[in-house]
C-alpha positions as CSV (number, residue, x, y, z in Angstrom):
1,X,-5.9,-18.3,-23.7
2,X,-4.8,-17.2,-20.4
3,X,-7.0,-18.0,-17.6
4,X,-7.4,-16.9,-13.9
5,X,-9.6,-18.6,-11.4
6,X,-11.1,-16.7,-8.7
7,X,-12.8,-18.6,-5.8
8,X,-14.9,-16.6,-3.8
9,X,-15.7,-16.9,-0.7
10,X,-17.2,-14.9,1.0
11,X,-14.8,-14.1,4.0
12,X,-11.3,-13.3,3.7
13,X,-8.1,-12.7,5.5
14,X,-4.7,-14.2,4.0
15,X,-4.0,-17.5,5.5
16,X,-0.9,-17.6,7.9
17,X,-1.1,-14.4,8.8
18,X,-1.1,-12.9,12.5
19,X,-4.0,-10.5,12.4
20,X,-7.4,-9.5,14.2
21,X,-10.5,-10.3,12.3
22,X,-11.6,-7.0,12.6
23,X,-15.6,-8.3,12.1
24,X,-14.2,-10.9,9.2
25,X,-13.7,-15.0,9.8
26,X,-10.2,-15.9,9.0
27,X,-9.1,-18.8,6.5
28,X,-6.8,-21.0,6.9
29,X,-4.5,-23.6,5.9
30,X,-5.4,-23.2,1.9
31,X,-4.2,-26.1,-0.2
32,X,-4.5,-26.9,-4.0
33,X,-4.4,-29.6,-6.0
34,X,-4.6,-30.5,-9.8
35,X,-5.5,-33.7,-11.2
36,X,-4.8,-34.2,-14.7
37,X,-6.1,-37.4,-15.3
38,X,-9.6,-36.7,-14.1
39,X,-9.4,-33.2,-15.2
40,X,-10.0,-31.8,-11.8
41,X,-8.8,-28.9,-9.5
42,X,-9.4,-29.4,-5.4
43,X,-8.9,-26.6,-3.4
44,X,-9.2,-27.2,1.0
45,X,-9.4,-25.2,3.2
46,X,-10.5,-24.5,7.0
47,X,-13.1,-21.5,8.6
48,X,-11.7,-20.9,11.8
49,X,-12.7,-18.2,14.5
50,X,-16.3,-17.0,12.9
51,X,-18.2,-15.0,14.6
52,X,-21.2,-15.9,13.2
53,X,-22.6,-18.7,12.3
54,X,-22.8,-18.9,8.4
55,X,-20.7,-18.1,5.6
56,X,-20.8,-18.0,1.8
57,X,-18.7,-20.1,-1.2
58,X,-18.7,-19.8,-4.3
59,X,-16.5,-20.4,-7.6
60,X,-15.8,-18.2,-10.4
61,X,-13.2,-17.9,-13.8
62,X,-11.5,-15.1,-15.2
63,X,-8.7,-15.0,-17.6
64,X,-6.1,-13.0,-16.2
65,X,-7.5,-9.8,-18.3
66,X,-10.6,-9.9,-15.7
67,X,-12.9,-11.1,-17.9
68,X,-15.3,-13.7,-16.6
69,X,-15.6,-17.2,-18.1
70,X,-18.7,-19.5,-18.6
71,X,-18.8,-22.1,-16.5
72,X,-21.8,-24.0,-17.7
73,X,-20.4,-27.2,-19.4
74,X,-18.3,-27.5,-16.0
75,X,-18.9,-28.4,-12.7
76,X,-18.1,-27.1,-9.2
77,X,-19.3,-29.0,-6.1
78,X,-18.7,-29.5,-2.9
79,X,-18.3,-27.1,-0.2
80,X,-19.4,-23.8,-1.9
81,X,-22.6,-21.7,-1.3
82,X,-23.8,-21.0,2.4
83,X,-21.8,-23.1,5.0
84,X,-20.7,-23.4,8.6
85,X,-17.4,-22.6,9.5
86,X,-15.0,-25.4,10.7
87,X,-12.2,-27.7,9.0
88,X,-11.9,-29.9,6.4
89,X,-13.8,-27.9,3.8
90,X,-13.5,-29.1,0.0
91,X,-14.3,-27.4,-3.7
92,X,-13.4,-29.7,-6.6
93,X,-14.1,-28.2,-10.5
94,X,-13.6,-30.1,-12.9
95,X,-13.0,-28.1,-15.9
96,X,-13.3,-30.9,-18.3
97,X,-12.2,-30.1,-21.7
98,X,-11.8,-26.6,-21.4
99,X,-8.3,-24.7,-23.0
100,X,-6.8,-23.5,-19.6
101,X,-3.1,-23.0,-18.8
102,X,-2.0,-20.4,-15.9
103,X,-5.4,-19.8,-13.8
104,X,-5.3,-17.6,-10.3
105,X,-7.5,-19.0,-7.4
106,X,-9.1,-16.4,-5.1
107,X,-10.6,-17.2,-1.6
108,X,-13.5,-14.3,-1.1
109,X,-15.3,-14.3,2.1
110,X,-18.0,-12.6,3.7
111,X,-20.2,-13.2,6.9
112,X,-22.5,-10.4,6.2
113,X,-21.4,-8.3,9.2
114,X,-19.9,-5.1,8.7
115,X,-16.3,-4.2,8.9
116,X,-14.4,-2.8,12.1
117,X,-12.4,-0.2,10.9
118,X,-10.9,0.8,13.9
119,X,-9.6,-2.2,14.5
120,X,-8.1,-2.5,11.0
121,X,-6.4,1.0,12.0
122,X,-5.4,-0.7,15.2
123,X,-3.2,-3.6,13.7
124,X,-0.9,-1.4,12.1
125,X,2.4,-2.8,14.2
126,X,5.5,-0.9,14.5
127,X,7.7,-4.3,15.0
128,X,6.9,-5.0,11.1
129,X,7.6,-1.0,10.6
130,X,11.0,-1.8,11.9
131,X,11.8,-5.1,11.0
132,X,11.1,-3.8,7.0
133,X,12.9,-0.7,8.1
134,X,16.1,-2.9,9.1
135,X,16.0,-4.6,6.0
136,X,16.6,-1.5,3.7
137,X,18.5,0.4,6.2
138,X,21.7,1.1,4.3
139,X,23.2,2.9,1.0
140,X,20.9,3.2,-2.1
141,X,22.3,5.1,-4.7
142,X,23.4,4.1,-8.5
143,X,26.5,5.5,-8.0
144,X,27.7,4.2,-4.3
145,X,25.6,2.0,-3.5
146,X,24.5,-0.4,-6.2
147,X,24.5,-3.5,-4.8
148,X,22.1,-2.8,-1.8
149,X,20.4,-0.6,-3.8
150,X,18.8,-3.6,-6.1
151,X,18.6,-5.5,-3.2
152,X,15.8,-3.6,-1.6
153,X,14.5,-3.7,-5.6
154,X,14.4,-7.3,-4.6
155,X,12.9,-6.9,-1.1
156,X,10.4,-4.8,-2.0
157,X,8.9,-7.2,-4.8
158,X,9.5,-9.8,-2.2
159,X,6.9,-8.2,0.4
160,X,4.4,-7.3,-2.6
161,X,4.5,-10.9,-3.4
162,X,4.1,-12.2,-0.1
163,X,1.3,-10.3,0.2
164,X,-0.5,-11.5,-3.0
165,X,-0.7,-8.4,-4.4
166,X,-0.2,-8.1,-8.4
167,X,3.1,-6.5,-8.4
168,X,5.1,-5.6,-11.9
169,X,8.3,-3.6,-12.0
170,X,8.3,-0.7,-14.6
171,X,11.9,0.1,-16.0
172,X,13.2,3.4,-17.1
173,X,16.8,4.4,-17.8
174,X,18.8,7.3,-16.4
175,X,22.3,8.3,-16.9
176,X,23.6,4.5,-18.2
177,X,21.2,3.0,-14.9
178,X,18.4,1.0,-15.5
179,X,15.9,2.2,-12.5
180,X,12.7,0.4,-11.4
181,X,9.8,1.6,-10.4
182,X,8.0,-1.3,-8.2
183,X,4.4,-1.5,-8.4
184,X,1.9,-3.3,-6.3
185,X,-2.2,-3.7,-7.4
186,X,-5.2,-3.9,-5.6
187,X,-7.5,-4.4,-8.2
188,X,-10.9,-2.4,-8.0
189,X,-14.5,-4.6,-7.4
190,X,-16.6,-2.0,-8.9
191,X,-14.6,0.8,-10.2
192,X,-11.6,-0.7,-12.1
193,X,-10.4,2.4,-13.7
194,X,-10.3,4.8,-10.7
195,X,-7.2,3.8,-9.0
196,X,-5.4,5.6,-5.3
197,X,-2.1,5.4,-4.9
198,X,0.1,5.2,-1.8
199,X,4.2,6.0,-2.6
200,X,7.5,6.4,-1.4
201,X,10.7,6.4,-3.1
202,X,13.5,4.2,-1.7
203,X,16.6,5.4,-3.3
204,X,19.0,7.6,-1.4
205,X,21.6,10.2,-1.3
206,X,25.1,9.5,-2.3
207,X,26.6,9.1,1.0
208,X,23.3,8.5,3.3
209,X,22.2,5.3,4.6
210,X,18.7,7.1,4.8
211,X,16.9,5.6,7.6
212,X,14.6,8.3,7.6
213,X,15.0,9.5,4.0
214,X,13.1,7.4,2.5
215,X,13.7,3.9,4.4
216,X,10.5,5.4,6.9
217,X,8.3,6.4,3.9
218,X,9.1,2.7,2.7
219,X,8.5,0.9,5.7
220,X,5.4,2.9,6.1
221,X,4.1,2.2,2.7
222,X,4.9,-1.8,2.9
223,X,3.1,-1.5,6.6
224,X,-0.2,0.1,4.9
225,X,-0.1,-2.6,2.1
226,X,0.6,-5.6,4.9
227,X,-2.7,-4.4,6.2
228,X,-4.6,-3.0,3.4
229,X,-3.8,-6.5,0.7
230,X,-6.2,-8.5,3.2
231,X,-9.3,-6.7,1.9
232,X,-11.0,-5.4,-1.5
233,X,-12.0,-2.1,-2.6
234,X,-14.7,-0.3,-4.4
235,X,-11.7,1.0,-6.4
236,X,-8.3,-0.2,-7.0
237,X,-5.5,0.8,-4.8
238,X,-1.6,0.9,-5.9
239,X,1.2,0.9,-3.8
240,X,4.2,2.4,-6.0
241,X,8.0,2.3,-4.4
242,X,9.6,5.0,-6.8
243,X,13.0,4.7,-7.8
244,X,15.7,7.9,-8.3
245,X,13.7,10.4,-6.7
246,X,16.9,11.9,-5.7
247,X,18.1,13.2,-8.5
248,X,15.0,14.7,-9.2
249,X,12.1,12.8,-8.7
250,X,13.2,11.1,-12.0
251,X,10.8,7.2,-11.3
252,X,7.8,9.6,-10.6
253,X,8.0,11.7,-13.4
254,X,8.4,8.4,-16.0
255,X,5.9,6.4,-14.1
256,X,3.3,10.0,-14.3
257,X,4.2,10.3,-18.2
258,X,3.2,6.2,-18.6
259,X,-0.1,7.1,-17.2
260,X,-1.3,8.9,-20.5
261,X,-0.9,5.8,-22.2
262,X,-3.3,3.5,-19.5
263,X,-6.9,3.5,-19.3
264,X,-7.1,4.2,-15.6
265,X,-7.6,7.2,-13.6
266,X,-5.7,8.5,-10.8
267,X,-8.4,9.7,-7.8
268,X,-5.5,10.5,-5.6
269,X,-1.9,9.8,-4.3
270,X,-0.5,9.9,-0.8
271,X,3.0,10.0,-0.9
272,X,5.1,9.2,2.0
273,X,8.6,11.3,2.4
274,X,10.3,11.1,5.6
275,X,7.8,10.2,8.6
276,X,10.9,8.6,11.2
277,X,11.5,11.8,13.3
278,X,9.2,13.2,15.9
279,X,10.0,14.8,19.6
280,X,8.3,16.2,22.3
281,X,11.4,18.4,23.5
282,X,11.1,22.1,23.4
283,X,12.6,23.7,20.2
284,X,12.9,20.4,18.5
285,X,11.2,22.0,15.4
286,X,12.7,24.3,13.2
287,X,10.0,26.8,11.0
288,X,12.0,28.8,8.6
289,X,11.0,32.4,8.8
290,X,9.4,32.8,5.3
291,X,7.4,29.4,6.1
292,X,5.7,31.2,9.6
293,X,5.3,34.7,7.6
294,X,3.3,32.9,4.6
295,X,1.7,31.0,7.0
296,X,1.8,33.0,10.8
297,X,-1.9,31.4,12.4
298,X,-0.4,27.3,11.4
299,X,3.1,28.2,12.8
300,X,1.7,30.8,16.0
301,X,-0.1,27.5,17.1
302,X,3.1,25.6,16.9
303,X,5.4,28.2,18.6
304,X,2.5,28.5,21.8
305,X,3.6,24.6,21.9
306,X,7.1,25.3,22.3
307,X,8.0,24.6,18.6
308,X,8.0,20.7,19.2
309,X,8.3,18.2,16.5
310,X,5.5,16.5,17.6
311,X,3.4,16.7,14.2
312,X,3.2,15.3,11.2
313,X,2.5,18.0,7.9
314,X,0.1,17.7,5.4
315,X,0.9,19.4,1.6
316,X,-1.7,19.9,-0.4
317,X,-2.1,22.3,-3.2
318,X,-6.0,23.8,-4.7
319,X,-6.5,20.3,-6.8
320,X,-5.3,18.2,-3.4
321,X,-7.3,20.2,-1.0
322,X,-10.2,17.8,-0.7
323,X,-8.4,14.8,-0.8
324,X,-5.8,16.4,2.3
325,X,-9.5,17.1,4.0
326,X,-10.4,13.6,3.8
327,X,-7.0,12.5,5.4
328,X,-7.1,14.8,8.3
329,X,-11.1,14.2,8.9
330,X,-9.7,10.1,9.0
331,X,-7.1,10.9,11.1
332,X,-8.7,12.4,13.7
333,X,-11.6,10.2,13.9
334,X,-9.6,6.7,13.9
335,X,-6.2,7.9,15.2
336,X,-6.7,11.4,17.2
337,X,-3.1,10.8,19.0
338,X,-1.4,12.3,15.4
339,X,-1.5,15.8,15.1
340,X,-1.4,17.0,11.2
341,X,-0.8,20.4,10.0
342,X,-2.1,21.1,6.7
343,X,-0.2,23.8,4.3
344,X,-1.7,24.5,1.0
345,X,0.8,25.4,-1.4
346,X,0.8,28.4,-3.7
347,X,3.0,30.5,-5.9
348,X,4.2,32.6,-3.6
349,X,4.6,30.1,-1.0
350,X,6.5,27.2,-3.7
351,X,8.9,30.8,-4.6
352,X,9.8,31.6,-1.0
353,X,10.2,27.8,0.0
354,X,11.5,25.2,-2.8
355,X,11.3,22.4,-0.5
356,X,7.3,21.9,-0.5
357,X,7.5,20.5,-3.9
358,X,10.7,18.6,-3.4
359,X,9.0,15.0,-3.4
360,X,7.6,12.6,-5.9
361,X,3.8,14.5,-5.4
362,X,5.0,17.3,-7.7
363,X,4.9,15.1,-10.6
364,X,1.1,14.8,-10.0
365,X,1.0,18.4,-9.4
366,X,2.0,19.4,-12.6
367,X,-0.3,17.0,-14.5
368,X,-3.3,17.9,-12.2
369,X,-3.8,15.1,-10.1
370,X,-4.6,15.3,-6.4
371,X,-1.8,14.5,-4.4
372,X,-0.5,14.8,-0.4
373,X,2.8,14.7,0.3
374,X,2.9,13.4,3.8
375,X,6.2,14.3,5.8
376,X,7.8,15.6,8.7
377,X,9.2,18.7,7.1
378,X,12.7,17.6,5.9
379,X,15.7,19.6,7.3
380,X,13.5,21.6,9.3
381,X,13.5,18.4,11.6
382,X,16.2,16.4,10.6
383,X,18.9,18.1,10.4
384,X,21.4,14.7,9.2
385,X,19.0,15.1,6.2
386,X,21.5,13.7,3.2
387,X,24.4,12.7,5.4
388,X,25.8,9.8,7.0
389,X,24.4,10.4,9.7
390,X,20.7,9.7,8.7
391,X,20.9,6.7,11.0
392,X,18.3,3.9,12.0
393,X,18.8,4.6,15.9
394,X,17.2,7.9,15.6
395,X,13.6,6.9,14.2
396,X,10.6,6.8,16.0
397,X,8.9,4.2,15.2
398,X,5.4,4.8,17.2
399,X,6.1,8.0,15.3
400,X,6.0,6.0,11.7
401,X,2.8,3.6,13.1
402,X,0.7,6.6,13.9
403,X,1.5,8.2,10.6
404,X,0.6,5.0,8.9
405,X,-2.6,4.4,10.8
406,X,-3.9,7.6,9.5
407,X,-2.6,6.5,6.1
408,X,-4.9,2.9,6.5
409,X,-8.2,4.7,8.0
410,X,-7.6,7.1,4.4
411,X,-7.6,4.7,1.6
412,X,-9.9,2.9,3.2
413,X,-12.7,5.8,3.3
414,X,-11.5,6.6,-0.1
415,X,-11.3,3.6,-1.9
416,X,-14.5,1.9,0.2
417,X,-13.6,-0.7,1.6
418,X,-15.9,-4.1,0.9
419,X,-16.9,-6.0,3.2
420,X,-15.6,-9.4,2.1
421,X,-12.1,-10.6,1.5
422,X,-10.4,-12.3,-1.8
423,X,-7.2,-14.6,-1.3
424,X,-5.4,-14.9,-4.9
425,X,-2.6,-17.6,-6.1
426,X,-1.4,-19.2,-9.1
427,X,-1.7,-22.2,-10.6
428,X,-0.8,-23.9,-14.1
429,X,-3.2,-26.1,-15.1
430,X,-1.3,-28.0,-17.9
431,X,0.7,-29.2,-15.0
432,X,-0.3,-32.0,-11.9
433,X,-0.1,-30.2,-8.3
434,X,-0.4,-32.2,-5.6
C-alpha cells in the first residue's frame, strides 16, 4: 500500500526560502532520517523568528490517495503538540510493523495569529519574474525550436518541484509531436474537489523568441506559485503551463476534455497571456475602432488619458463576470497601483473582434466554466507580436509584478487561504536515510 506521511505543524513556510513571514513563524533546516533497524523515522527541525510565543506539532499518515491512517498501535513522541519556538526540535515515529513503502512528510504550522495578506501580495519580486523569464527566453515551437522548447518542459517541472508542489505532466499528441501539459497541485484542506486554476501557455510562434508571448504569462504564473506553494487552501489551487496554444489552443482544449473524466470541479481559471508590455507614453495604446464602438464609455476613459498602455485588461464573459469582479475588487484593495479594464465579451463583440477569445480561456468558455483571460491586449500593444522581434529587452517587469500581485491577493480570496502552512517531501521507508 502506498503511504504518505504528513507532519503537521502548525506553522509553515518552506525551509530555505527568502521570504517575509507575513504573521507566520518560519521553519527551518528540516532533516529526516530512517532507521530500519529500530523501525523508526526522525524528523529535526528549527522554529526561528516567531512572533509569538507558542506553536503547535503534531503527526499524521496518509497514503498518498489522502486517506488518513490509524496510528494507534504506533508511537510518535517527542517534540509535537504545543511548543516554544527555537532549535534543535525532534519527532521520532516509530511505525513498528506497519506495511509502508513511499510515505510524504508535511511540516504544518500555525501560531494562531491571522495571516497578513498584504504582505504576501507584497513579496511578489520582479528579480525571480526575470530571472524565470531569462530562463525560457528563447524559441519554443515543435517545428523550429524543439530542443529549447522541451527544455522549458524541463524547467518548468523543475520550479514545480522545487516548490513542493505535486506536479504531473499530462501528454497529448499533435501532428507526429508529443506535447505536455505541466501541472502543478495545491491540494484543497476542506474542499478537495473544487479546484482554481492559474495558466499560461509557454509555447511560441514559429520564428518568435516570445519574451512577452507567453515567456511573461509564464514567469508570472511560476512567480504566483513561488508565493502561493508556501500556504494551504480551503480549496485546491492548480497552476497548469499549457503546451501548443499556438496552433490553436490545442494543450487547453485536451487538458478541458480530461476534466469530464476527473471528479473535481473547476471554480475558476485565470489565465495569463501576455502581461510584459506597459508604457506611460502618449499614444502607446492602440484601440481598434470596432473595440471603442462596442465598448465607447471603457475606451472614452482611456482616450481622456492619452491612449497610454498603462493598463492591464480583464476578459470576462456572462459565466466569468463574478469571478472577473472578485479580481478587480482584490486588485484594488491590495495592489491599487494596477489599473484593470474589464470587457465582457459577447456575440457581437467575439464577431467584430476574434482576438478576445484567442487564448487558452476559451476552452473553458465553451464548456461553461468561469474563466479571465488576463492580458495586455495583444497586437494592440505589442506590435512585434509573432515576430523576432518579441524580445526580452522590451518587458516591463514591475509591469509583470503588479499584474501578478493582483493575481496572488485573487486566489487567495478565492481559494481562502488557511492560516497555517504544510511543508511536503518524500521518503521510502523500505530504505535507511540518514
Amino acid at each position: 500500500m502506498m503511504i504518505r506521511v504528513v507532519l503537521i505543524v502548525f506553522i509553515g513556510i518552506i525551509p530555505g526560502a527568502v521570504i517575509a513571514k507575513c504573521g507566520l513563524p518560519r521553519i527551518t533546516n528540516v532533516k529526516i532520517f530512517n532507521n530500519l533497524h529500530l523501525r523508526s523515522l526522525i524528523v529535526t527541525y528549527d522554529i526561528e523568528e516567531t512572533e509569538s510565543d507558542f506553536v503547535k506539532v503534531s503527526l499524521h499518515v496518509f497514503t498518498l490517495k489522502g486517506v488518513a491512517v490509524n496510528l494507534g498501535s504506533s508511537k510518535v513522541f517527542g517534540d509535537a503538540g504545543t511548543l516554544m519556538g527555537g532549535g534543535n526540535k525532534k519527532i521520532v515515529w516509530r511505525y513498528g510493523n506497519l506495511k509502508l513503502h513511499f510515505i510524504r512528510v508535511q511540516l504544518k504550522i500555525d501560531n494562531s495569529k491571522p495571516i497578513d495578506i498584504q504582505c504576501i501580495v507584497n513579496s511578489v519580486d520582479s528579480m525571480r519574474i526575470k530571472q524565470i523569464l531569462s530562463s525560457i527566453y528563447g524559441i519554443r515551437n515543435r517545428i523550429s525550436g524543439l530542443k529549447h522548447l522541451e527544455h522549458v518542459k524541463l524547467f518548468i517541472k523543475s520550479q514545480l518541484d522545487s516548490c513542493h508542489v505535486l506536479s504531473a505532466m499530462q501528454q497529448f499528441r499533435y501532428s507526429g509531436y508529443t506535447g505536455h501539459n505541466i501541472i502543478g497541485h495545491i491540494p484543497g484542506q476542506k474542499d478537495k474537489n473544487g479546484r482554481y486554476l492559474l495558466t499560461a501557455h509557454f509555447d511560441t510562434a514559429i520564428s518568435s523568441p516570445g519574451a512577452d508571448d507567453n515567456g511573461s504569462g509564464v514567469a508570472g504564473l511560476l512567480e504566483a506559485m513561488n508565493v502561493l506553494s508556501r500556504y494551504n487552501f480551503g480549496s485546491s489551487v492548480d497552476f497548469v503551463a499549457f503546451d501548443q496554444e499556438e496552433p490553436g489552443s490545442v494543450g487547453s482544449k485536451n487538458y478541458v476534455s480530461d476534466i469530464s473524466k476527473k471528479k473535481y470541479k473547476i471554480k475558476g481559471v485565470i489565465n495569463l497571456d501576455m502581461i510584459g508590455r506597459s508604457s506611460i507614453k502618449v499614444n502607446s495604446q492602440y484601440v481598434p475602432p470596432k473595440l471603442a464602438l462596442l465598448y465607447p464609455f471603457i475606451f472614452k476613459d482611456i482616450e481622456m488619458s492619452g491612449n497610454k498602455a498603462d493598463f492591464v485588461l480583464d476578459i470576462t464573459n456572462k459565466t466569468s463576470r463574478r469571478l472577473g469582479e472578485i479580481f478587480k475588487f482584490n486588485s484594488n484593495k491590495f495592489n491599487p497601483s494596477l489599473k484593470v479594464v474589464t470587457l465582457e465579451t459577447n456575440r457581437e463583440s467575439v464577431k467584430a473582434i476574434s482576438g478576445l477569445e484567442a487564448s487558452d480561456h476559451v476552452r473553458f468558455w465553451e464548456k461553461g466554466y468561469p474563466a479571465l483571460h488576463i492580458g495586455e491586449g495583444g497586437e494592440t500593444r505589442n506590435p512585434t507580436l509573432d515576430t523576432p522581434y518579441d524580445k526580452i529587452e522590451l518587458i516591463n517587469y514591475t509591469f509583470i509584478r503588479d499584474v501578478v500581485k493582483s493575481v496572488v491577493a485573487s486566489l487567495i480570496s478565492l481559494a481562502k487561504i488557511e492560516n497555517y502552512n504544510t511543508y511536503t517531501f518524500k521518503v521510502n521507508l523500505l530504505k535507511s536515510q540518514n
